[in-house]
C-alpha positions as CSV (number, residue, x, y, z in Angstrom):
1,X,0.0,0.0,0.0
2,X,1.3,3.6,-0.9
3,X,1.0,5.7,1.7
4,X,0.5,8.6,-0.1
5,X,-3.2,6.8,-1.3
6,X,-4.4,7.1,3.0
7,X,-6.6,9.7,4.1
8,X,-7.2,8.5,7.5
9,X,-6.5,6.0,9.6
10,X,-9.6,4.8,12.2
11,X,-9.1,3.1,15.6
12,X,-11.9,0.4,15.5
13,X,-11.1,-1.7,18.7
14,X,-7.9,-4.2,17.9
15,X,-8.6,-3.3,14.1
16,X,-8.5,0.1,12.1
17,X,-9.6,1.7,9.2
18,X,-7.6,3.1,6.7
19,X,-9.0,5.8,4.2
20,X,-8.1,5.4,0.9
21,X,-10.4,5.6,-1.8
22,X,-11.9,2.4,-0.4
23,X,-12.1,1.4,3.2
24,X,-9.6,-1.1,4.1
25,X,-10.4,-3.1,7.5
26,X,-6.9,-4.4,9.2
27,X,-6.6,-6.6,12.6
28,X,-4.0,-4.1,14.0
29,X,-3.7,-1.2,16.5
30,X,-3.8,2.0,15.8
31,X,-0.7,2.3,18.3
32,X,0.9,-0.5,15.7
33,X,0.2,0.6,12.8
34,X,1.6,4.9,13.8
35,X,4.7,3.1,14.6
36,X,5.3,3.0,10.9
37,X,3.8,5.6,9.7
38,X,6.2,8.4,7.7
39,X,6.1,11.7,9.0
40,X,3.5,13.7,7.1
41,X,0.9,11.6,9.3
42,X,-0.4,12.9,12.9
43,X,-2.4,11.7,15.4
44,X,-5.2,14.2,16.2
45,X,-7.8,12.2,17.9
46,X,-7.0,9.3,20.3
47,X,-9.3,7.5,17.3
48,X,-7.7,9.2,14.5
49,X,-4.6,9.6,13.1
50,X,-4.7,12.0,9.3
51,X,-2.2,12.5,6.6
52,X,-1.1,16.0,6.6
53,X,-0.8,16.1,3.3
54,X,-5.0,15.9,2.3
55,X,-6.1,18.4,4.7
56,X,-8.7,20.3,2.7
57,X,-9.7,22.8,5.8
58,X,-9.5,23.1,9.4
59,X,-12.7,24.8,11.1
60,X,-12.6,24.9,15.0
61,X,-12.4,21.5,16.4
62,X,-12.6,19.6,12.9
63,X,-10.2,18.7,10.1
64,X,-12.3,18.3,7.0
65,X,-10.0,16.1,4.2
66,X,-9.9,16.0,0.6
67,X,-13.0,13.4,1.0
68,X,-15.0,16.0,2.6
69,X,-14.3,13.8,5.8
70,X,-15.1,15.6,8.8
71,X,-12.5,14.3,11.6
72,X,-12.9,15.9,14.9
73,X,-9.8,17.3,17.1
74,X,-9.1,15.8,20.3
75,X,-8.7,18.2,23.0
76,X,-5.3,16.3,24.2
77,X,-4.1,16.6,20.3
78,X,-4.9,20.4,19.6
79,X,-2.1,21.6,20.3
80,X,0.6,19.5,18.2
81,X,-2.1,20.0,15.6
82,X,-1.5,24.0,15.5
83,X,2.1,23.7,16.1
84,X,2.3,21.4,12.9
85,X,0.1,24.3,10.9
C-alpha cells in the first residue's frame, strides 16, 4: 500500500480503518500501525490519526480532508495539531 493513497487512519477496537479511496479493515492497532507511519501523518484524535498532506480545511475542532471527511480534534491533540500548521 502507498501511503500517499491514506486519508485517514480509524481506531476500531484491535482493528482500524484506513481511508483510501476504499475502506480497508486491518486486525492491527492504531498504536501498531503509527509506529510506521512516515512523517506527514499525525495523530489528532485518540481515534484518529490523518495524513497531513489531504487536509482540505480546518474549522474549529474539525479537520475536514480531501474526501469532505469531517475528523474531529481531540482536545489532548490540539495543540501538536497547531504547532504542525
Amino acid at each position: 500500500m502507498n501511503f500517499d493513497d491514506i486519508f485517514h487512519i480509524e481506531a476500531y477496537g484491535n482493528y482500524i480503518k484506513i481511508g483510501t479511496d476504499k475502506m480497508i479493515l486491518t486486525p492491527k492497532t492504531l498504536s501498531d500501525f503509527a509506529e510506521k507511519l512516515p512523517s506527514n501523518f499525525l495523530q489528532i484524535h485518540k481515534s484518529f490519526i490523518i495524513n497531513f498532506d489531504k487536509i482540505k480545511l480546518i474549522d474549529g475542532n474539525l479537520i475536514t480532508l480531501n474526501k469532505d471527511l469531517k475528523v474531529p480534534i481531540g482536545k489532548s491533540f490540539r495543540k501538536s495539531v497547531l504547532a504542525r500548521i
